[in-house]
N, C-alpha and C positions, 0 to 999 in steps of 0.2 A: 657763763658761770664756771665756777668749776668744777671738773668731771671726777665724779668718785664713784672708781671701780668694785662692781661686789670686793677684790681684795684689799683695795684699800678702806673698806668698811671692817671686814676681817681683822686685817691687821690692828686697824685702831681699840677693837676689842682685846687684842692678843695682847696690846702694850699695857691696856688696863689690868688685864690678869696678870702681865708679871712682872707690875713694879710690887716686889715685897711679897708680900702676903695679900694683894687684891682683886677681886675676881669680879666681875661684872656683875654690878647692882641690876635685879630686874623688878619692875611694876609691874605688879597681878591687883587685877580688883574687877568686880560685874560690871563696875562703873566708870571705870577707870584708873590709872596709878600713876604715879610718880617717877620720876629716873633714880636709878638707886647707883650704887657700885660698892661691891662686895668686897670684903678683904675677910679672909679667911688664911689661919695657918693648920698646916699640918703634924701628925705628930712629931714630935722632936726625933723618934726613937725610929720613926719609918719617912724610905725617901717617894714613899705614897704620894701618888697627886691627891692635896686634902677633901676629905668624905663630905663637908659638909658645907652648903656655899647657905646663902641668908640674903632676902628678897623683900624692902620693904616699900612701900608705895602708898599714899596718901591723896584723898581727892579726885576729882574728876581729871583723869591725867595728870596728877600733881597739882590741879587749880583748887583753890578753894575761895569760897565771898568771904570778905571781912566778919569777924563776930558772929561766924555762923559754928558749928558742929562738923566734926570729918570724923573719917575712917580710916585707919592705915592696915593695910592687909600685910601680913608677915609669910612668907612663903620659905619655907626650911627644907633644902631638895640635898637628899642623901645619894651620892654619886658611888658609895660604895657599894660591898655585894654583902655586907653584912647590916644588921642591921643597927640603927642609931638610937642612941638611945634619949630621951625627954632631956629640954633645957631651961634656960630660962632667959628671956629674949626683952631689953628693954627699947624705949623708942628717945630719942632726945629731938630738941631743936635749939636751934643757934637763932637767936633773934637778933644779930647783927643782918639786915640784908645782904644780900650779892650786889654789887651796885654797878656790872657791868657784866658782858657776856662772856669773858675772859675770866672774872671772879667767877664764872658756872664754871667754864671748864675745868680750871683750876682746884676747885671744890670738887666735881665727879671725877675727875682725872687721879687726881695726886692727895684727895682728901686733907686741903687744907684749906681752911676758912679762919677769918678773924672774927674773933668775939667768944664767949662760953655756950655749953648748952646747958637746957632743960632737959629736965624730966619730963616727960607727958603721958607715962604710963610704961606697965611693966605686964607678962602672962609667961607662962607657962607655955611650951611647945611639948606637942606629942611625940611618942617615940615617930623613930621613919622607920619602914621598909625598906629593904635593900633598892638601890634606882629607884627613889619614889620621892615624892614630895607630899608634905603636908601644909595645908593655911589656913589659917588662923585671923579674926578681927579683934581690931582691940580700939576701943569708941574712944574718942578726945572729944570731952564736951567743950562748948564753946569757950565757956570761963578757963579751961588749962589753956587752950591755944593764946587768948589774954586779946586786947587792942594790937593787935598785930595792924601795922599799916600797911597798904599795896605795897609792894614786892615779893623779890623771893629770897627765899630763906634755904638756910642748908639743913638737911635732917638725915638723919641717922639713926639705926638699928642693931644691936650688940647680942650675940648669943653667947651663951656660957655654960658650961656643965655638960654639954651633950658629945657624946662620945660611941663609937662605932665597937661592938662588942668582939673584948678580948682584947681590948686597948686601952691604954690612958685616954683623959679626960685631954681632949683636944685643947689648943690656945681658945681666945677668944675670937669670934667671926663676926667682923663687921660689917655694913652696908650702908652706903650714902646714896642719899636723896637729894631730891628740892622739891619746895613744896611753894606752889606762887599763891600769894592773896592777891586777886585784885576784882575790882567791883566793874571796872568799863569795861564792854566790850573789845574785843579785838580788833584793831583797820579788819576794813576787808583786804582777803587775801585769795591766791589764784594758785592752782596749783597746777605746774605741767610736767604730764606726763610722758616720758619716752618710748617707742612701741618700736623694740630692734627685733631683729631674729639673726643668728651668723649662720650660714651653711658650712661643712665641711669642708669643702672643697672649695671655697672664697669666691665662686660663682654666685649662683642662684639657688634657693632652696631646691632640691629636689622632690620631687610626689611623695617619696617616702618623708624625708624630714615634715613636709605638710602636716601629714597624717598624722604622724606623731606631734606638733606643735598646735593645732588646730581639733586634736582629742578633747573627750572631757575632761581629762583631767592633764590637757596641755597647755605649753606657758603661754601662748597666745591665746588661747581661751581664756586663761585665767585674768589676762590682761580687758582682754572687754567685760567679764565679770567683776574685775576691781573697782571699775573708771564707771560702771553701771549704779545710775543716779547720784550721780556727782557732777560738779562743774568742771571738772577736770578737763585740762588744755590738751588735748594729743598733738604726742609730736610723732611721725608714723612717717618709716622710713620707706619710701617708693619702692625698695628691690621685692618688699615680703610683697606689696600689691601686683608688681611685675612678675614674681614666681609663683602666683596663684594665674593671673592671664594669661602669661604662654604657653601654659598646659591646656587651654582650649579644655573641650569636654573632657579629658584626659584627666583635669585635676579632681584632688580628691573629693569627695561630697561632701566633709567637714571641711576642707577649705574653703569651698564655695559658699558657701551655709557663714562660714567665719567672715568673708568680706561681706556679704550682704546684711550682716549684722551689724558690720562695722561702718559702714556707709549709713546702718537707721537710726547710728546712735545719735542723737542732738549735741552732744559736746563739740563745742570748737574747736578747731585742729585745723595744721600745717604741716607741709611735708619739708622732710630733715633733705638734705641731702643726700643723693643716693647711693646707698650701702654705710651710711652715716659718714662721709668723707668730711674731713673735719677744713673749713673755709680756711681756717688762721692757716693753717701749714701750709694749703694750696696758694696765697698772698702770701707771704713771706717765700715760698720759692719762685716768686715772681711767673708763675704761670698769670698770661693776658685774662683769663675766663675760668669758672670754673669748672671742673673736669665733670662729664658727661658718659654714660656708656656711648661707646662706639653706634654700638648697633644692638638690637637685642633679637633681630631677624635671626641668627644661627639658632638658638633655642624654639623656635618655633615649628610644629609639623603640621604642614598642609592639612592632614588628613583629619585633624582637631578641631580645624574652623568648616566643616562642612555643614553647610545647615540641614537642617531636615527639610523635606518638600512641605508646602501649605498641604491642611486637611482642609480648607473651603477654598474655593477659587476666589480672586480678587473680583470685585464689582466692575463689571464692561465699562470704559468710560463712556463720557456723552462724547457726540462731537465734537463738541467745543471745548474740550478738556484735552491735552498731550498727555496721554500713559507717561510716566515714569519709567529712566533707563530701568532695567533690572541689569546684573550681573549677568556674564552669558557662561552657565555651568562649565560650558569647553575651556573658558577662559582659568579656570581653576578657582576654588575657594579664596574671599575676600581675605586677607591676612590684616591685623591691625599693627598699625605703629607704634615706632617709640614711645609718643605724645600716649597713645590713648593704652599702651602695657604700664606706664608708670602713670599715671592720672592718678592724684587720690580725690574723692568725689568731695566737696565742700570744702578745702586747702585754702588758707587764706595766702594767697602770694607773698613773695618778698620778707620770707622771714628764715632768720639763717642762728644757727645755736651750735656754735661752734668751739671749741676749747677755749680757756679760760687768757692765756696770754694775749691777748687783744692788743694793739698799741693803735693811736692814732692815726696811721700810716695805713692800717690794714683795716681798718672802718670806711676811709675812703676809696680803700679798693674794694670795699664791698659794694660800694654804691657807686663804681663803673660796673661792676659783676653785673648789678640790678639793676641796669640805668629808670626802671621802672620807681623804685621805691627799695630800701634794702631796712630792715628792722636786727638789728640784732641784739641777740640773749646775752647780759653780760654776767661774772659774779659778783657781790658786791664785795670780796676782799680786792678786785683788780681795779677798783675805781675809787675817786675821795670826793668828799664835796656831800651835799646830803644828800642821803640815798633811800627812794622810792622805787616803786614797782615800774616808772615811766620816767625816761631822763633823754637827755640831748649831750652827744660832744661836739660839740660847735653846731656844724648843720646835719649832722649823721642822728638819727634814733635810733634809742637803743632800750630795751629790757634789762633791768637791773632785780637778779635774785639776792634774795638773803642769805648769804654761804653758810652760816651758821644753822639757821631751820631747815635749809638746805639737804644738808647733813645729815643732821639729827633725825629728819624724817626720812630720807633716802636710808636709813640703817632701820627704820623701825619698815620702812615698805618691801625692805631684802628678809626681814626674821621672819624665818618660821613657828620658832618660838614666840608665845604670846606674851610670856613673863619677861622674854628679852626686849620685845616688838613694845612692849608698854614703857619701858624703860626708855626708849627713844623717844617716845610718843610725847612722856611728858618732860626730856630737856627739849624737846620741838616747843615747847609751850611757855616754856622759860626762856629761852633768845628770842621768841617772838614777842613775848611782854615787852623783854627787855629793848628789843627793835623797833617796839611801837611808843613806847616811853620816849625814845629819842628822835621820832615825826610820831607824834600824833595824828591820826587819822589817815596817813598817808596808805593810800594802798602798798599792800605787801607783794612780791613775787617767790614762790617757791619754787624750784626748779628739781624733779626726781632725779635721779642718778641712772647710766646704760645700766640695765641689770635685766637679762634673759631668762631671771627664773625664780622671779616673784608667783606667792601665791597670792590668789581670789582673798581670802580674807586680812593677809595683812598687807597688800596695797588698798583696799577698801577703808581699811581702819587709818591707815598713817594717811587717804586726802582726806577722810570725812574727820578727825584732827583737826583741820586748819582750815578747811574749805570751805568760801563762803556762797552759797546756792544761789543762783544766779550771777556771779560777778567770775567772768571768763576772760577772755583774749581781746573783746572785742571793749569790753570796761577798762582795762588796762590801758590798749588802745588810746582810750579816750583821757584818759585818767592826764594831770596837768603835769607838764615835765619837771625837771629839775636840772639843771646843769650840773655834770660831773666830767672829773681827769682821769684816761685811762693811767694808772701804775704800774702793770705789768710789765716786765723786760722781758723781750721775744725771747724765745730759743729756740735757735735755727737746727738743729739737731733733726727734726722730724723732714722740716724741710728739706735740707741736703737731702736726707734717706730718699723722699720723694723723688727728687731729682734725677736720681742715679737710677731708680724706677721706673722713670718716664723715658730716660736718657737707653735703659737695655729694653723698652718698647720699643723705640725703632730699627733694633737690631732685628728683632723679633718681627717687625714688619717686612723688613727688607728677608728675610727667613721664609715668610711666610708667602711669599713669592712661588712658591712649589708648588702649591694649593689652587684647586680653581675658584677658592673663594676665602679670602686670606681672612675674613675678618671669623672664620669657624675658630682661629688663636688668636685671631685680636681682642674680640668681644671679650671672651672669658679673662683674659689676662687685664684689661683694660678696669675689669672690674674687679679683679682679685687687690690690684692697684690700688682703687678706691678703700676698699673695705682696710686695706692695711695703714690707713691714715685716720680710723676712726677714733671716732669723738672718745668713747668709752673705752679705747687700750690702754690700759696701763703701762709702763715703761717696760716691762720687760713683756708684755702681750707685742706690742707693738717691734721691739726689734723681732721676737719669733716670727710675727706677719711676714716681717722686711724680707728675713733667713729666707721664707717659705716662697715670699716672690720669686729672690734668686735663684734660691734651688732649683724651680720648676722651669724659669728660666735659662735656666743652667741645660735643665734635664731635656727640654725641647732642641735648642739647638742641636742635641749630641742625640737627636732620636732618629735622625737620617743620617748614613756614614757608610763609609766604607768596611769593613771587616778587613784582619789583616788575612794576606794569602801566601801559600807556600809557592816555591819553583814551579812555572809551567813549561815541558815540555813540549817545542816546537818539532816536530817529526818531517811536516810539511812545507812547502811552498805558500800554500793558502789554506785560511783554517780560519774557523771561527771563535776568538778565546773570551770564555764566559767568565765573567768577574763580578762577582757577588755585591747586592747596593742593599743594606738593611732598613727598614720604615717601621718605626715603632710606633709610627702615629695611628690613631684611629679614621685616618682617613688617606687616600690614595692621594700619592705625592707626584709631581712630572719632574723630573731629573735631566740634567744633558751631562752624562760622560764623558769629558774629554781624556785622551791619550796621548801622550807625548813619547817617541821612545830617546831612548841615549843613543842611538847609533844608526846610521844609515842602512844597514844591513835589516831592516824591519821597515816595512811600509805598514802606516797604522790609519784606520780612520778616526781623524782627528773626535769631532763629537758625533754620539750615539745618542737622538734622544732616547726614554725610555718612560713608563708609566710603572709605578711601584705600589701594589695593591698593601690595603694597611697592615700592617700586624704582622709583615713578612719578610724573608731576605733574597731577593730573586736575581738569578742569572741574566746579568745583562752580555749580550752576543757583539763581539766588535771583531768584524771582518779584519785579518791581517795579511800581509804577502811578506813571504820572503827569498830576498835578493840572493846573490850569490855569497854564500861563504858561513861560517857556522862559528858559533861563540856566544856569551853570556850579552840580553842586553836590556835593558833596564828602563822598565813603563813607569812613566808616571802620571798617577790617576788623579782627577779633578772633579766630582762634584758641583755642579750649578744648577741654577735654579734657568726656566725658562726664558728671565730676562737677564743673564748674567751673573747672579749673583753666586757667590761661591756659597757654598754647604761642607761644611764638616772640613774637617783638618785634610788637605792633600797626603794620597797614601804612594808605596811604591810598591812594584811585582819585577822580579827576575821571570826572566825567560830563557832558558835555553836554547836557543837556534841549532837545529839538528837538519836542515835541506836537504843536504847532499845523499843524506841516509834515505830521502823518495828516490831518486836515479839509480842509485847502489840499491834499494831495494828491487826496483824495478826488473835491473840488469838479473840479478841472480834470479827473481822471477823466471824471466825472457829464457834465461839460460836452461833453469829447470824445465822449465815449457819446452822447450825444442829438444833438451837430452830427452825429456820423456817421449815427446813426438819421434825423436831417433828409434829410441828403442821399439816403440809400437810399430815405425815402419819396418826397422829388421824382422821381428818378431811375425811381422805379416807375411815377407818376404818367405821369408826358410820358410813358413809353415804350406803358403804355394809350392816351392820347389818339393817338399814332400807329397804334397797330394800330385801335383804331376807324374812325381817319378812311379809311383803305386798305379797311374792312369796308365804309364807305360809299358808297364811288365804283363808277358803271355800266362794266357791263360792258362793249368793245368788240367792235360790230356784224362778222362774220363775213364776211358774203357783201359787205357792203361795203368790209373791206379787199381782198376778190378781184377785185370791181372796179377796184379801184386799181390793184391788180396792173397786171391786163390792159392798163390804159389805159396804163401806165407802160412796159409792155413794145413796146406802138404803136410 
């Protein structure tokens, strides 16, 4: 089918508000409303966005029985901050039918329809409140609506006089409807739901994204609260059931609680491709198979899958029984596989819903993809021929939705708004008239739109809409084919993109060589891959993806490298010179430095290997000699991986060769050394020849200085 992104739902409303003066009709009622679309002007005199939009709706979702009584609910919502003042609001209908689903759009789009209207009553609106809405019923007994025959009809709703205080009397504020009579039931109809989640980081959810998605009042909650008591088809993409399992006891207690719900719902369900990897693009770039994660072992921690010990002991066998292996605890906790982290429990195989360009070419490479059985989801604008819920292209089946109900309800299952959400609900109800009028009885297919952040109540309200209780995937299934012709012209656009994706993974392999376990950047990347080919991007989501792959790709290769370096001064003969290797990965890299020098005068050891712890830039040590003679000369550095492969851009380092200056240091050393040893020997010398000559001098006579005394004292 085709994929309509929350903004291409968006937009289609934005083109409605601004052709002219019209703003998007919405259906309000207890019971149900009609599709409206508003035109509303503003005042002349201000370039205000206009105060006053105008909401009318009719019926059970716009249905009403033949010759019976309806209700149209007027809903008058003042978007200014002042307050609005009372109007007066008529209702008309065009009893010309719409007599095709083109005359719907047509009529809600651009408000034109052929034929005149009626009157069918007129009231009085109360004042508004500033930001408020008021509504109002106004009865059409049976006799005004008249012999109306099944179909739908265009209808309309006009306000006038009401006006935002302190201003002119606004233009007049229109809103268009449709309003379907018909007495038959509807085909049964199937409606399937899509169940995505994106992580940031285009891996795996993480614990925290869980928590928050798997919350009360989170969007995969709200998803098994929508789909709850309804027949709704899930289409549930494997990564969210994968990032709930590889978190072992680890993940969050609403996640767990979230799968286990989701496994007791009874609704049918298949799982999408994983990360919703869209088939068509993966065929058309001629990939043999479709793409698969690698591995999802790097995400997983040992320490998660530990069981707890039993609290009763196992029952002794008899003799004649063999005990079962157990696990032997040394051996480490059991880990589980790909097969059993993506498993979704009751999956009906071999069914693939993939974007809308389909061609004949790529149906049968969906069924070598599947050699089992391949089913695939088609839209009914890409196919001709008459179109059911069950169809055949030659020998390929295929699922053919209703692009128009399609649509219609994909926008009322995105509104949060109820008076918008009704508005869809009931042109959901007018293309499927109108689609059942043209096969009768034929089962219908609905197909939801990717949309991550639907609420519990208005995906509730747009299946239980159309949904018929009991009649699922497996009635479909069964339901009698019909032969139709794919239409769609490929566009290889995605493709290429893919290509050149797939083509800088095995750069990135051959990279990932450093690593003792390559697939810690294959796995992640392999699925960031997948998820940027999904079903639900829209053109410009999907080149961002593309951007994002390369970047990071980009960003990996360059996260091992060299650092540039200044002059390193060679002083010595032999030396160790340390040259910086940076790792910006989160995990420790093995490296071999090779060295090259430019001149003979440098003995280098060619490669060094080296281990480079993550998150850092570490000195790697490479032994060098130098030969005789001194001058500038020039390393050139090389990066590889342990089986060769080169890393990062080749860098260069000058080196000064300084030799000579060890010898010449040495000498004046030596020299110093012996002049001081000189001096310390003279120095020892003279200071013996003093203490000798003092050893040899007589001693002076006693009694002769006391003579002296005496004669002195005379």
């Amino acid at each position: 089918m085709t994929a309509t992104t929350p903004e291409n739902g968006l937009r289609t409303r934005l083109q409605r508000l601004a052709r002219g003066t019209v703003i998007s009709a919405i259906v309000l009622g207890m019971c149900g409303l009609g599709a409206t679309n508003a035109v509303a002007a503003s005042d002349s005199d201000t370039d205000e966005t206009p105060a006053a939009e105008l909401f009318v709706s009719a019926g059970v979702r716009g249905t009403v029985s033949p010759g019976s009584a309806t209700t149209a609910s007027l809903t008058v919502q003042n978007d200014a901050t002042s307050q609005l003042s009372a109007g007066r609001v008529t209702v008309e209908l065009n009893r010309t039918p719409l007599t095709d689903e083109a005359a719907v759009t047509t009529w809600l789009e651009d408000a034109e329809a052929t034929g005149a209207f009626d009157q069918l009553g007129a009231d009085t609106t109360a004042p508004v409140e500033p930001e408020s809405s008021v509504t109002s019923s106004l009865f059409i007994p049976p006799e005004t609506l008249g012999a109306l025959a099944p179909g739908v009809y265009a209808l309309r709703a006009t306000l006038t006089g009401a006006q935002p205080d302190g201003q002119d009397a606004s233009e007049a504020v229109t809103s268009t409807s449709v309003l379907v009579v018909s007495a038959a039931a509807n085909p049964p109809v199937a409606v399937m739901v899509p169940i995505t989640a994106t992580p940031v980081d285009g891996a795996l959810l993480t614990a925290e994204e869980l928590t928050a998605l798997t919350a009360q009042d989170g969007s995969l909650t709200a998803v098994l609260e929508g789909v709850r008591g309804t027949s709704a088809i899930l289409a549930i993409d494997p990564a969210i059931v994968a990032s709930i399992k590889v978190l072992g006891s680890a993940a969050p207690q609403s996640a767990q609680e979230w799968l286990q719900q989701l496994d007791a719902l009874p609704n049918e369900r298949f799982a999408l491709q994983f990360g919703d990897a869209d088939a068509t693009t993966q065929s058309q770039a001629g990939l043999p198979q479709l793409l698969q994660p690698t591995t999802l072992t790097p995400f997983l921690t040992p320490a998660n899958f530990t069981s707890p010990p039993e609290e009763t002991p196992s029952p002794t066998p008899t003799p004649t029984e063999t005990p079962s292996e157990e696990p032997d605890p040394a051996d480490g906790p059991v880990l589980p596989d790909d097969a059993e982290l993506t498993a979704v429990e009751g999956a009906t195989p071999g069914m693939l819903w993939p974007r809308s360009d389909v061609s004949a070419t790529d149906l049968a490479t969906f069924a070598a993809y599947l050699p089992d059985g391949a089913v695939t989801v088609l839209s009914s604008t890409t196919v001709s021929g008459a179109v059911g819920a069950r169809a055949t292209v030659g020998a390929q089946n295929v699922l053919v939705s209703d692009a128009a109900t399609s649509d219609a309800l994909s926008d009322a299952a995105n509104e949060e708004d109820p008076a918008l959400r009704q508005r869809s609900l009931a042109e959901a109800s007018a293309h499927l008239y109108l689609s059942g009028q043209a096969s009768p009885g034929t089962p219908r297919l609905v197909g939801l739109d990717r949309d991550e952040t639907r609420t519990a109540e208005a995906l509730n309200d747009a299946i239980a809409a159309v949904d018929s209780l009991g009649f699922g995937l497996t009635s479909v299934l069964a339901a009698a084919p019909s032969a139709v012709t794919p239409t769609a012209e490929p566009d290889v656009t995605r493709a290429t993109s893919l290509q050149r994706m797939l083509d800088s993974e095995v750069v990135l392999g051959e990279f990932a060589t450093i690593l003792d376990d390559r697939q810690l950047l294959l796995s992640p990347k392999r699925i960031q891959i997948m998820r940027a080919t999904a079903v639900g991007l829209s053109e410009d989501r999907f080149d961002e993806a593309v951007a994002a792959v390369n970047t990071a790709t980009t960003d990996t290769l360059a996260s091992v490298d060299i650092p540039p370096a200044s002059t390193i001064q060679l002083l010595s003969a032999n030396a160790d010179l340390p040259f910086s290797v940076r790792n910006d990965l989160p995990w420790p890299v093995n490296i071999e430095l090779s060295v090259k020098p430019s001149d003979p005068r440098l003995d280098v050891q060619s490669v060094t290997p080296w281990t480079i712890q993550p998150g850092t830039t570490t000195r790697v040590k490479v032994p060098v000699s130098a030969r005789v003679g001194s001058g500038e000369v020039t390393l050139a550095l090389q990066l590889s991986s342990p089986t060769g492969v080169p890393i990062s851009q080749p860098e260069t380092v000058r080196v000064s060769v300084r030799a000579e200056w060890e010898a010449i240091g040495l000498g004046v050393l030596g020299a110093l050394i012996v002049l001081l040893l000189g001096l310390g020997i003279i120095r020892t010398v003279r200071r013996r020849r003093r203490e000798a000559l003092a050893q040899d001098a007589p001693e002076p006579d006693a009694d002769a200085d006391a003579v002296a005394v005496e004669e002195s004292n005379e």
